[in-house]
PyMOL CGO cylinders between C-alpha atoms (Angstrom):
from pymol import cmd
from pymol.cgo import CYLINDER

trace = [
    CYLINDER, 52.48, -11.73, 462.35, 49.87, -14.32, 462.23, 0.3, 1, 1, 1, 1, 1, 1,
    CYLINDER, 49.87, -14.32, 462.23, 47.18, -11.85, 463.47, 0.3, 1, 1, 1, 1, 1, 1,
    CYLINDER, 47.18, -11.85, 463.47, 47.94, -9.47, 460.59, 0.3, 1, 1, 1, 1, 1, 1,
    CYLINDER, 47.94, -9.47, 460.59, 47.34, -12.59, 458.08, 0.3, 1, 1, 1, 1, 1, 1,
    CYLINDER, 47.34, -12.59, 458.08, 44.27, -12.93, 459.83, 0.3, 1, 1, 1, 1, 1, 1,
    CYLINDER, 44.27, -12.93, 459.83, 42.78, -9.72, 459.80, 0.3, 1, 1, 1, 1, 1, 1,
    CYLINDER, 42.78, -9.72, 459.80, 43.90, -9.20, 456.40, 0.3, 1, 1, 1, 1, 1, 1,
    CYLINDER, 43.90, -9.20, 456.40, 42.39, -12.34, 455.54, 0.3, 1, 1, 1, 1, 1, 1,
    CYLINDER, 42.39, -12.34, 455.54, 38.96, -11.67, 457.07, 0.3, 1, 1, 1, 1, 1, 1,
    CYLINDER, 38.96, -11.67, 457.07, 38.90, -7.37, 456.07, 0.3, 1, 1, 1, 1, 1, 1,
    CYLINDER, 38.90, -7.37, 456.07, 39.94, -8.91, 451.98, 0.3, 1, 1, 1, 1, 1, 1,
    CYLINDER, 39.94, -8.91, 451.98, 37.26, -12.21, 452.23, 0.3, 1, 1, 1, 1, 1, 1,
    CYLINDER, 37.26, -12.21, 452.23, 34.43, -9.45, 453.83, 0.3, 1, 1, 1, 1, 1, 1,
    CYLINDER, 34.43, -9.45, 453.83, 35.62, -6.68, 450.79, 0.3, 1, 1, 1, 1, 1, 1,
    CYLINDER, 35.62, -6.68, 450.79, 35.35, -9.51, 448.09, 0.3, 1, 1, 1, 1, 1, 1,
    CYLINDER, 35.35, -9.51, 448.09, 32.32, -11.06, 449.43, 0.3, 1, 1, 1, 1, 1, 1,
    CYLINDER, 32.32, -11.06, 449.43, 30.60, -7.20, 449.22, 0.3, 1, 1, 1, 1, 1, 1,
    CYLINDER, 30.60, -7.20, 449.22, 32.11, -6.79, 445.77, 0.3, 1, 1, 1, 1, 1, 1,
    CYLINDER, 32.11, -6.79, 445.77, 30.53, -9.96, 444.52, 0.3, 1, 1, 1, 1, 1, 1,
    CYLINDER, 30.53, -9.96, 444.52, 27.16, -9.89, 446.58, 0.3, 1, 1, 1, 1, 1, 1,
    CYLINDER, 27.16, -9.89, 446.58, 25.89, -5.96, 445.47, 0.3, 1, 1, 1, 1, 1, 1,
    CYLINDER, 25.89, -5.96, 445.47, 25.97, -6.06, 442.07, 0.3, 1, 1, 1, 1, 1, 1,
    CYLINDER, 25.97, -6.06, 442.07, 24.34, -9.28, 442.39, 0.3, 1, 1, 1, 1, 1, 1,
    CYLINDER, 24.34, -9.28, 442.39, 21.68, -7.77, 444.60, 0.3, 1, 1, 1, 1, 1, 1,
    CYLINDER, 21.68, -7.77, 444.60, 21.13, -4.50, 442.07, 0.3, 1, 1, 1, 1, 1, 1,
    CYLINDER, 21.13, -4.50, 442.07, 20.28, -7.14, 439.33, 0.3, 1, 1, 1, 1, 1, 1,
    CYLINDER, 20.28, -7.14, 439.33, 17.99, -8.90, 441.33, 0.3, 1, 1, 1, 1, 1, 1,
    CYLINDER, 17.99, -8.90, 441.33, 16.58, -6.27, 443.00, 0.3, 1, 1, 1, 1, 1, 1,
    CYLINDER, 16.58, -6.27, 443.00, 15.61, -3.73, 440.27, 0.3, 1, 1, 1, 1, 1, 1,
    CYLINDER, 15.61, -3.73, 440.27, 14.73, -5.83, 437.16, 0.3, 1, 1, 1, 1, 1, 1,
    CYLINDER, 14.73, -5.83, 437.16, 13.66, -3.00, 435.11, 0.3, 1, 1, 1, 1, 1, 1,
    CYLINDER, 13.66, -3.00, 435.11, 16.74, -1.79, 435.33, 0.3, 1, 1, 1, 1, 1, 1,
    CYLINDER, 16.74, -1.79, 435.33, 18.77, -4.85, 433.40, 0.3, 1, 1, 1, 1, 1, 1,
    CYLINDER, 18.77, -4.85, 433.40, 22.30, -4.78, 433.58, 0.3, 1, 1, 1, 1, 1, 1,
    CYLINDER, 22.30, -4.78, 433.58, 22.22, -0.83, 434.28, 0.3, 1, 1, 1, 1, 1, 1,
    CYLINDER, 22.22, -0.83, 434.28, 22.38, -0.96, 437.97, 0.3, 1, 1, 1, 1, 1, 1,
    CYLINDER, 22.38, -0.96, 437.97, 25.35, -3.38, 438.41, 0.3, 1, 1, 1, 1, 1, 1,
    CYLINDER, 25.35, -3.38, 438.41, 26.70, -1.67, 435.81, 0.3, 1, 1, 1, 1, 1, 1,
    CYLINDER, 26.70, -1.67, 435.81, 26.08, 1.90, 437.65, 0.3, 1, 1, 1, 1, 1, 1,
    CYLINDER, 26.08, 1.90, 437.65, 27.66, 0.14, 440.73, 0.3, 1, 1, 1, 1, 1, 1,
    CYLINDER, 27.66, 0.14, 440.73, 30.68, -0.87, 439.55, 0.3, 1, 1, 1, 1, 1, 1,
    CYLINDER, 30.68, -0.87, 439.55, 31.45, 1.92, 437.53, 0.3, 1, 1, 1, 1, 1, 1,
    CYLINDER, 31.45, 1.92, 437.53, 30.97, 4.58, 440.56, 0.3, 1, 1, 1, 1, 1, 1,
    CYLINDER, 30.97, 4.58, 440.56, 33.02, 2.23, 442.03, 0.3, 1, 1, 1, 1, 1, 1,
    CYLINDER, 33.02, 2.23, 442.03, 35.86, 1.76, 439.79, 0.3, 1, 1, 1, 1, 1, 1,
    CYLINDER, 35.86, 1.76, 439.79, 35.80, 5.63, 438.77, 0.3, 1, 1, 1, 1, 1, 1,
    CYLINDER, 35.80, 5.63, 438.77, 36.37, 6.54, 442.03, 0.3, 1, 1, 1, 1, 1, 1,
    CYLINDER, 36.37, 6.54, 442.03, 39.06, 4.41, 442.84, 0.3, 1, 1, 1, 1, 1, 1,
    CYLINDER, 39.06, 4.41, 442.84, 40.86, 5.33, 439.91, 0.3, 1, 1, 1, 1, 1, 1,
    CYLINDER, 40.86, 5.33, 439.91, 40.20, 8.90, 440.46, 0.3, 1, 1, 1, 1, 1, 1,
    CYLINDER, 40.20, 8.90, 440.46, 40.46, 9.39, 444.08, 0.3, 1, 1, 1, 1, 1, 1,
    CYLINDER, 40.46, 9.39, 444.08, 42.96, 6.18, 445.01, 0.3, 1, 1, 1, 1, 1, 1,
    CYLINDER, 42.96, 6.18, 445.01, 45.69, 8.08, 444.72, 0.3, 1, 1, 1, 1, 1, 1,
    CYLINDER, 45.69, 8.08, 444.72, 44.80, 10.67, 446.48, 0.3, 1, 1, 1, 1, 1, 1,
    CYLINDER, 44.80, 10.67, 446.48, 44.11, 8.39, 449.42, 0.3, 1, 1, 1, 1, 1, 1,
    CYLINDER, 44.11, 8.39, 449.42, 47.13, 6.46, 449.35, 0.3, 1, 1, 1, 1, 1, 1,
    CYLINDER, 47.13, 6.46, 449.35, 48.89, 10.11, 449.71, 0.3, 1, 1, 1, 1, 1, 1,
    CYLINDER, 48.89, 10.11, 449.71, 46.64, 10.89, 452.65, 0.3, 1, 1, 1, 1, 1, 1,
    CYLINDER, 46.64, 10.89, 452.65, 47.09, 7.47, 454.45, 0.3, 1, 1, 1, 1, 1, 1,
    CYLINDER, 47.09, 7.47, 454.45, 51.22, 8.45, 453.75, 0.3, 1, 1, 1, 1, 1, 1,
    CYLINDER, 51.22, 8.45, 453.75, 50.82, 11.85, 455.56, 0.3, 1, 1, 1, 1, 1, 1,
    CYLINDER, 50.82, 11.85, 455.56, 48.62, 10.90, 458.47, 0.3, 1, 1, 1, 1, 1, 1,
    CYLINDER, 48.62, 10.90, 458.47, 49.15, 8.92, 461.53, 0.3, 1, 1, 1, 1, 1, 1,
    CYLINDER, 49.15, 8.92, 461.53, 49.10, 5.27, 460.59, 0.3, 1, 1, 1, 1, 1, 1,
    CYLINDER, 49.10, 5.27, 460.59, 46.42, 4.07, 463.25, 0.3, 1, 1, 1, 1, 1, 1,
    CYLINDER, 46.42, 4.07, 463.25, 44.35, 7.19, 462.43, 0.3, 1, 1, 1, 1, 1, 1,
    CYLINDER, 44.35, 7.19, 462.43, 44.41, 6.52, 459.11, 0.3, 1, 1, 1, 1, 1, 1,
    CYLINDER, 44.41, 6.52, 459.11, 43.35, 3.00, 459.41, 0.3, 1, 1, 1, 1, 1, 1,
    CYLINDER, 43.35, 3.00, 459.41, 40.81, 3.83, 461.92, 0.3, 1, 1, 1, 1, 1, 1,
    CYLINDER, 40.81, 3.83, 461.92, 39.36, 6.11, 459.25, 0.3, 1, 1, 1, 1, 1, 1,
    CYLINDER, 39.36, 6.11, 459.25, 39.57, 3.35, 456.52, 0.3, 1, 1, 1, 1, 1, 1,
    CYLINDER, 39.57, 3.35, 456.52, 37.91, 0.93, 458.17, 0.3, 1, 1, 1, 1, 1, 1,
    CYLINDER, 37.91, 0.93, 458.17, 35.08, 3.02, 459.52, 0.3, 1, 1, 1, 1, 1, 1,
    CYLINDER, 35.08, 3.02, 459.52, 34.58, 4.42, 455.89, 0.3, 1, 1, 1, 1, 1, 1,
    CYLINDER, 34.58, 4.42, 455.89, 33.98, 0.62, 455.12, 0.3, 1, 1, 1, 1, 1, 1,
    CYLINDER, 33.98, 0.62, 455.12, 31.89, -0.10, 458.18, 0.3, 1, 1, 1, 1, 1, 1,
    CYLINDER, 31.89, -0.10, 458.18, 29.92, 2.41, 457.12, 0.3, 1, 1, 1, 1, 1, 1,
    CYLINDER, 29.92, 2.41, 457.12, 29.54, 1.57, 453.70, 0.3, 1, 1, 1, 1, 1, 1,
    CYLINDER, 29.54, 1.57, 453.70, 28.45, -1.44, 454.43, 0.3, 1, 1, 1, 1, 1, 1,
    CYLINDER, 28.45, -1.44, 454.43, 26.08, -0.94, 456.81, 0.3, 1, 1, 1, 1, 1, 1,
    CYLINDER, 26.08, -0.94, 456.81, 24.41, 2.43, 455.06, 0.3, 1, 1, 1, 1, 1, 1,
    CYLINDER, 24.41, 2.43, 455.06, 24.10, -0.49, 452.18, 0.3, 1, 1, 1, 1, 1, 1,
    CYLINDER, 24.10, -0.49, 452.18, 22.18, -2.76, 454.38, 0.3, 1, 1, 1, 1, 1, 1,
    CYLINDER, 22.18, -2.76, 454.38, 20.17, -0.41, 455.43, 0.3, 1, 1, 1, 1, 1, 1,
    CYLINDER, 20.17, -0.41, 455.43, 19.12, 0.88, 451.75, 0.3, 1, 1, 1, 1, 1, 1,
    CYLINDER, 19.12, 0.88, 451.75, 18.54, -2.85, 451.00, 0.3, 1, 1, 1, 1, 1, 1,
    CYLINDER, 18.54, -2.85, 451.00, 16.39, -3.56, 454.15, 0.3, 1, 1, 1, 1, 1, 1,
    CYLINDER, 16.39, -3.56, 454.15, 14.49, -0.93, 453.36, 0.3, 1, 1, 1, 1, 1, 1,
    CYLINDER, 14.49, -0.93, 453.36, 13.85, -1.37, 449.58, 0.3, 1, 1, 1, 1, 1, 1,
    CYLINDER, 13.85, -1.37, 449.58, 13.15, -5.20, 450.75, 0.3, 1, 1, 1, 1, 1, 1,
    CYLINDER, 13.15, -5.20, 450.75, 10.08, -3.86, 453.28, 0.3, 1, 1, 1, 1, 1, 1,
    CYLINDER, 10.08, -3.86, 453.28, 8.90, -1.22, 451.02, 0.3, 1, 1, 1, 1, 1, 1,
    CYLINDER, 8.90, -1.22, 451.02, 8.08, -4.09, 448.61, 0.3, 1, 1, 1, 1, 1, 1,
    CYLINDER, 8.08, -4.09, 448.61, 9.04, -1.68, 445.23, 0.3, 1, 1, 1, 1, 1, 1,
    CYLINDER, 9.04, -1.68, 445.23, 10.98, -4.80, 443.62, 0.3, 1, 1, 1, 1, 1, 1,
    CYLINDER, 10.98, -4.80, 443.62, 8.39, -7.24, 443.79, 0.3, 1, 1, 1, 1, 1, 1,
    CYLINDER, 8.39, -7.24, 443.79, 5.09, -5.28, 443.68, 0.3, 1, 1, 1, 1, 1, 1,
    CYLINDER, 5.09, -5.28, 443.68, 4.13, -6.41, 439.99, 0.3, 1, 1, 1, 1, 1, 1,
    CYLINDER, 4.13, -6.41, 439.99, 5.99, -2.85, 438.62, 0.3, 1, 1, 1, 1, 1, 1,
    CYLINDER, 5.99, -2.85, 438.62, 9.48, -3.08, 438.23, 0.3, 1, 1, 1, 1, 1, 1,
    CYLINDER, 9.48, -3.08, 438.23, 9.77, -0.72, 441.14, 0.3, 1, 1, 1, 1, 1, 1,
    CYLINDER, 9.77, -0.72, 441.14, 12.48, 1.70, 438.79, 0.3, 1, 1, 1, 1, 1, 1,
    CYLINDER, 12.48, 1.70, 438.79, 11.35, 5.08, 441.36, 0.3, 1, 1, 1, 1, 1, 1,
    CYLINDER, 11.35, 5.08, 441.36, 12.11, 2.81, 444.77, 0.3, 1, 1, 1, 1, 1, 1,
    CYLINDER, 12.11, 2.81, 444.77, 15.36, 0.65, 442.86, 0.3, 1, 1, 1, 1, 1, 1,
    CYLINDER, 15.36, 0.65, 442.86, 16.41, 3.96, 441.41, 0.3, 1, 1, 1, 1, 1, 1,
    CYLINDER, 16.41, 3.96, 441.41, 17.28, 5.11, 444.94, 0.3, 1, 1, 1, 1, 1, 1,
    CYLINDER, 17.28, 5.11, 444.94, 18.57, 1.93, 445.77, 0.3, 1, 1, 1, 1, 1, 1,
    CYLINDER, 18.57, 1.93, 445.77, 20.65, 2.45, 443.21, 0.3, 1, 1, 1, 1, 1, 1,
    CYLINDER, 20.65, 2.45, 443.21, 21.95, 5.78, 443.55, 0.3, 1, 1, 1, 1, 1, 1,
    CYLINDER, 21.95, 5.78, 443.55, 22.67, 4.78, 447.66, 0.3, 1, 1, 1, 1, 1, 1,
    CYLINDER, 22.67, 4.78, 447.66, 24.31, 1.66, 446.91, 0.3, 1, 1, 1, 1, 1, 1,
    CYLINDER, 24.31, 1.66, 446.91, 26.59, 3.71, 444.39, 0.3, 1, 1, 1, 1, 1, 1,
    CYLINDER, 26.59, 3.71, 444.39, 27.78, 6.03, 446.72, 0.3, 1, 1, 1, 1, 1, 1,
    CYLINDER, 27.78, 6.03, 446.72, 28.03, 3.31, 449.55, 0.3, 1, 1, 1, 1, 1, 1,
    CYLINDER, 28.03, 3.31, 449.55, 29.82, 1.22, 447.19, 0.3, 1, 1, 1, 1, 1, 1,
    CYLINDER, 29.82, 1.22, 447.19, 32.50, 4.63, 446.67, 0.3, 1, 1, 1, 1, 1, 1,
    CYLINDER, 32.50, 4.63, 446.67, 32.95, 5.10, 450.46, 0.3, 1, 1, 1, 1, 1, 1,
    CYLINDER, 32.95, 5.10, 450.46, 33.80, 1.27, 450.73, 0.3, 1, 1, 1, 1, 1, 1,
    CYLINDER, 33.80, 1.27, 450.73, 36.27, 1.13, 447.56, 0.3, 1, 1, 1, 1, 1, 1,
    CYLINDER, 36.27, 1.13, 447.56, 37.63, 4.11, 449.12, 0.3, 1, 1, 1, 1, 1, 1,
    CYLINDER, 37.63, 4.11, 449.12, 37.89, 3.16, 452.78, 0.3, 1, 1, 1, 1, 1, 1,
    CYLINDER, 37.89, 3.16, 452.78, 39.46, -0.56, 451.09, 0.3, 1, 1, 1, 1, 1, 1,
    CYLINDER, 39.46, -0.56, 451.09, 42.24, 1.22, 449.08, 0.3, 1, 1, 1, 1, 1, 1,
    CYLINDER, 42.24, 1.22, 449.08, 43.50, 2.69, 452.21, 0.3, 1, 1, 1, 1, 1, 1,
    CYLINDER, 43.50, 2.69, 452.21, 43.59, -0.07, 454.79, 0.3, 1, 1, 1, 1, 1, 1,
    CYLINDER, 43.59, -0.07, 454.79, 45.08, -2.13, 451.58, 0.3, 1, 1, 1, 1, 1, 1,
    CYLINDER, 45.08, -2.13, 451.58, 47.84, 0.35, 451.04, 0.3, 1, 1, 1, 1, 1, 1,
    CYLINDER, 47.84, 0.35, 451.04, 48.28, 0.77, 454.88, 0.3, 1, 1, 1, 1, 1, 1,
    CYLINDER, 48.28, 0.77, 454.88, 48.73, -3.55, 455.87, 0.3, 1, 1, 1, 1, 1, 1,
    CYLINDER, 48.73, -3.55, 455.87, 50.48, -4.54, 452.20, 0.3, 1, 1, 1, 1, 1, 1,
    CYLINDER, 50.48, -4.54, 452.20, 52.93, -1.28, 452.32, 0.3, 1, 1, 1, 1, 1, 1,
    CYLINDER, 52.93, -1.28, 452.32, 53.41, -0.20, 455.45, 0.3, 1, 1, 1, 1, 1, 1,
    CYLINDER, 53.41, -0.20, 455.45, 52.14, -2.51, 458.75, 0.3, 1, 1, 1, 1, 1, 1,
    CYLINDER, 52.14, -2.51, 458.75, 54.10, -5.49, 457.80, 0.3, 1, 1, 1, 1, 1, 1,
    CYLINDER, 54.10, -5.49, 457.80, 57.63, -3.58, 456.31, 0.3, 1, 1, 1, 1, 1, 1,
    CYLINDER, 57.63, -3.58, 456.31, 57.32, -2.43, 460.27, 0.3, 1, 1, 1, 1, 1, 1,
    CYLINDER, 57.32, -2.43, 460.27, 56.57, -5.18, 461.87, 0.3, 1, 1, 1, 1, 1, 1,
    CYLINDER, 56.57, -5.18, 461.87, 59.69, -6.76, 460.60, 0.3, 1, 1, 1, 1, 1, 1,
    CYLINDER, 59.69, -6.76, 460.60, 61.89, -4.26, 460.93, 0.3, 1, 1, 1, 1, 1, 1,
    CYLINDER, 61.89, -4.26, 460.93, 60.45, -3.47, 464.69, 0.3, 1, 1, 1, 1, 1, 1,
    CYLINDER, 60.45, -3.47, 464.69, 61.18, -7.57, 465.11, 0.3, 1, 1, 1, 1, 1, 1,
    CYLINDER, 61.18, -7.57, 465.11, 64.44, -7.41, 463.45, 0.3, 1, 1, 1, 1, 1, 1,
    CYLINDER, 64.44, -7.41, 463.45, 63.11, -9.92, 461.44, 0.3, 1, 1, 1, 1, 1, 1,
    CYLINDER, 63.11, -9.92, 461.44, 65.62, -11.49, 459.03, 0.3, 1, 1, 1, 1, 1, 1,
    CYLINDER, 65.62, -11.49, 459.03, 65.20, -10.14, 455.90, 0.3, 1, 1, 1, 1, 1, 1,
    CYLINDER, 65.20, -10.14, 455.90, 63.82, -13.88, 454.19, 0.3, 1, 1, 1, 1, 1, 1,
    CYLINDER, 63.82, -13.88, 454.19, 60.51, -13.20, 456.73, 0.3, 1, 1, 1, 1, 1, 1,
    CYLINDER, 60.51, -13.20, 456.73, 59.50, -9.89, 455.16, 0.3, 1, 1, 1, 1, 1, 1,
    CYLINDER, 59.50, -9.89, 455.16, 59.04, -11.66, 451.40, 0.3, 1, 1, 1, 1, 1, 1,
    CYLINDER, 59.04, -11.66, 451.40, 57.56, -14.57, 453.13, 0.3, 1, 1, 1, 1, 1, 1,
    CYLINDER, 57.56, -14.57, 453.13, 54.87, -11.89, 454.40, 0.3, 1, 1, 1, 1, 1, 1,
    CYLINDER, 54.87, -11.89, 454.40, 54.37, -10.77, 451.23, 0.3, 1, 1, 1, 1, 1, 1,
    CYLINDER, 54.37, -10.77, 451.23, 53.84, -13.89, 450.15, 0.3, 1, 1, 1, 1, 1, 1,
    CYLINDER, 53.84, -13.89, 450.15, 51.34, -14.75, 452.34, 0.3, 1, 1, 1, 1, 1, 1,
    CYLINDER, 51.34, -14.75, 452.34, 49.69, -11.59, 452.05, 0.3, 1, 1, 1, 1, 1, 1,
    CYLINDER, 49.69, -11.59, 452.05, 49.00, -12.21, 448.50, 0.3, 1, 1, 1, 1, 1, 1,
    CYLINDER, 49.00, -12.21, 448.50, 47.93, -15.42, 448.79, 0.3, 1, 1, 1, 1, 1, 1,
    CYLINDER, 47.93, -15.42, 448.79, 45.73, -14.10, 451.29, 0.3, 1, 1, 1, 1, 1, 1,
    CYLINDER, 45.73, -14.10, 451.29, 44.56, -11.74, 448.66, 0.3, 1, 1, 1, 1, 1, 1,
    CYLINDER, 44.56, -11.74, 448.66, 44.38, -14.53, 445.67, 0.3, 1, 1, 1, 1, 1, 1,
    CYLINDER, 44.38, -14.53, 445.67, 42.46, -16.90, 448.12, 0.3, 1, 1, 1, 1, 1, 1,
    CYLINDER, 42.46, -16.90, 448.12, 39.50, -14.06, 449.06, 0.3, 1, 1, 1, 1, 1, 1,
    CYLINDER, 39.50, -14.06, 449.06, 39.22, -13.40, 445.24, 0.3, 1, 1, 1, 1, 1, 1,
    CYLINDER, 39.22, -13.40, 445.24, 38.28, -17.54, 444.76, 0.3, 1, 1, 1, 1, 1, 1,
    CYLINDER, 38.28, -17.54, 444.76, 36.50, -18.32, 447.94, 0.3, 1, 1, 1, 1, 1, 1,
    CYLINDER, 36.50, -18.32, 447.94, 34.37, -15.17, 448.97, 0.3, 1, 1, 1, 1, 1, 1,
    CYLINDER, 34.37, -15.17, 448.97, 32.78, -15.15, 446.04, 0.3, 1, 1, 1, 1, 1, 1,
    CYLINDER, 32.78, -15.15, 446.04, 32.07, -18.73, 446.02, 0.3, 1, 1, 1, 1, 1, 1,
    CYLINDER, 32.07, -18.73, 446.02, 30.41, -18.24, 449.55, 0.3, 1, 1, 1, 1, 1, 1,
    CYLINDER, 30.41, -18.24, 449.55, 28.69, -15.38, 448.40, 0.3, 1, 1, 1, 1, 1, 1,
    CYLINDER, 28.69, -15.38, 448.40, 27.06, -16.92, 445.61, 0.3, 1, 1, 1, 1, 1, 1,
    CYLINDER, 27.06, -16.92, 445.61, 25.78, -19.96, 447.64, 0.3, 1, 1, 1, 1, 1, 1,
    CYLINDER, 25.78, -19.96, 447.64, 24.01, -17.38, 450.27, 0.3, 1, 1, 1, 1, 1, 1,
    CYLINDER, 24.01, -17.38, 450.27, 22.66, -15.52, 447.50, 0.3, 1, 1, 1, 1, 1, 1,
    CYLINDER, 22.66, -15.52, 447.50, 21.55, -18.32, 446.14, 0.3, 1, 1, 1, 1, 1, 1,
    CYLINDER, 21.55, -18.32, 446.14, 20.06, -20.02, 449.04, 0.3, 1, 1, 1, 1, 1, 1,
    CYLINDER, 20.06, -20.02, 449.04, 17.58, -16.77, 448.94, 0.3, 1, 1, 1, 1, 1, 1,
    CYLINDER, 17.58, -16.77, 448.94, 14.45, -16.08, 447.81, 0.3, 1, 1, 1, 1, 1, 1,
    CYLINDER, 14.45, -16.08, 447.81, 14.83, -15.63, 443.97, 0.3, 1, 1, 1, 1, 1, 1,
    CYLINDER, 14.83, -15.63, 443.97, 12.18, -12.50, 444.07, 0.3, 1, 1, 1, 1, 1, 1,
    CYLINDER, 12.18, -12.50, 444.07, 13.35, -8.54, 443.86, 0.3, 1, 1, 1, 1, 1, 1,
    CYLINDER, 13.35, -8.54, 443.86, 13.31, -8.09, 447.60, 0.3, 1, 1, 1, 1, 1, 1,
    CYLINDER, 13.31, -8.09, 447.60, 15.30, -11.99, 448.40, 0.3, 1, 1, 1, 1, 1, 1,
    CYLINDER, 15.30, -11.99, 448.40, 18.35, -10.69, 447.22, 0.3, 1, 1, 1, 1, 1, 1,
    CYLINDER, 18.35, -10.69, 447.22, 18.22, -7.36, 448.26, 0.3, 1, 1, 1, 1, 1, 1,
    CYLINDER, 18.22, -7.36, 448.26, 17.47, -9.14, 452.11, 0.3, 1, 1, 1, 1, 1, 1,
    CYLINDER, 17.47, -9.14, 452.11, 20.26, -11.20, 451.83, 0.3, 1, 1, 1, 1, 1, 1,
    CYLINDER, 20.26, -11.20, 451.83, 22.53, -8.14, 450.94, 0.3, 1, 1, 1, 1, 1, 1,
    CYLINDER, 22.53, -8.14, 450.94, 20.62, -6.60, 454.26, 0.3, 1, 1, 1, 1, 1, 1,
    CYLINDER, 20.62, -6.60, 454.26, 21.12, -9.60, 456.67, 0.3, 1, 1, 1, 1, 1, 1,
    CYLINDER, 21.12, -9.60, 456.67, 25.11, -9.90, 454.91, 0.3, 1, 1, 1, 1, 1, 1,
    CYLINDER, 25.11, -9.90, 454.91, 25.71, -6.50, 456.15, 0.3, 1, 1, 1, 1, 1, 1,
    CYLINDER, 25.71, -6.50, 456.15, 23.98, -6.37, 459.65, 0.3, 1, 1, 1, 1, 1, 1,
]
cmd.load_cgo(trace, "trace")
């Protein structure tokens, strides 16, 4: 069971850490943009969660449960590397700190961290719904675990879950802050972060 808290731990602290560190990144990285690209970000984000989350947990009930999570997780690898990339990129081409506020180069940095950011969200919701609902029911029932183990799973699990929502963002914000305080710094960090 212990392995399960630990990959739960580090998939939920690597998921918060991204949640915290993009937005972050947007706002430093296209300053003629204001609060619009965070707020772009986290509404593509949140809209497709609400919109397709359902949908996903359904699809992660009718498919093979390794599949599924296979699928999950690669939607997040991808998501976060696709991200890095875009921010690598927009840190070389130089469009956040050329003098101009760089709103043709940030606007597709933008636009690719938005969809990035949906493939993640979306690839999160169903490796959440397949450890919290499904892996660890199983693993105690496949133990014949006494029933007093499964809530103490849960428990852990979302302590697990409270603990990435305090610390990865507190880790997060001390590597973003460690960088370069210009329109490409934080868009490096968010590349380095994700390679």
């Amino acid at each position: 069971m212990w392995r399960l808290w630990l990959a739960h731990a580090l998939s939920r602290c690597g998921t918060k850490a991204w949640d915290f560190a993009v937005p972050l990144a947007l706002l430093a990285a296209a300053p003629g943009w204001g609060l619009r690209a965070p707020a772009c970000y986290l509404l593509a984000r949140y809209s497709a969660q609400s919109a397709l989350g359902p949908s996903v947990g359904t699809a992660c009930d009718r498919a093979p449960r390794l599949r599924a999570a296979a699928w999950g997780a690669g939607a997040q690898g991808f998501a976060v590397a696709g991200t890095a990339l875009a921010a690598a990129a927009f840190a070389l081409s130089g469009a956040g700190s050329s003098g101009d506020d760089g709103v043709s180069g940030a606007g597709w940095f933008v636009a690719l961290a938005c969809a990035f950011g949906v493939a993640e969200v979306l690839g999160a919701t169903a490796v959440g719904v397949l450890v919290s609902k499904d892996w660890v029911p199983t693993l105690c029932e496949r133990t014949r675990a006494p029933p007093e183990l499964l809530a103490r799973a849960n428990g852990w699990m979302s302590r697990i879950d409270l603990g990435a929502e305090t610390f990865a963002p507190l880790v997060t914000g001390a590597a973003l802050a460690a960088a370069p305080q210009t329109g490409g710094g934080a868009a490096a960090v968010v590349a380095a972060a994700g390679a």
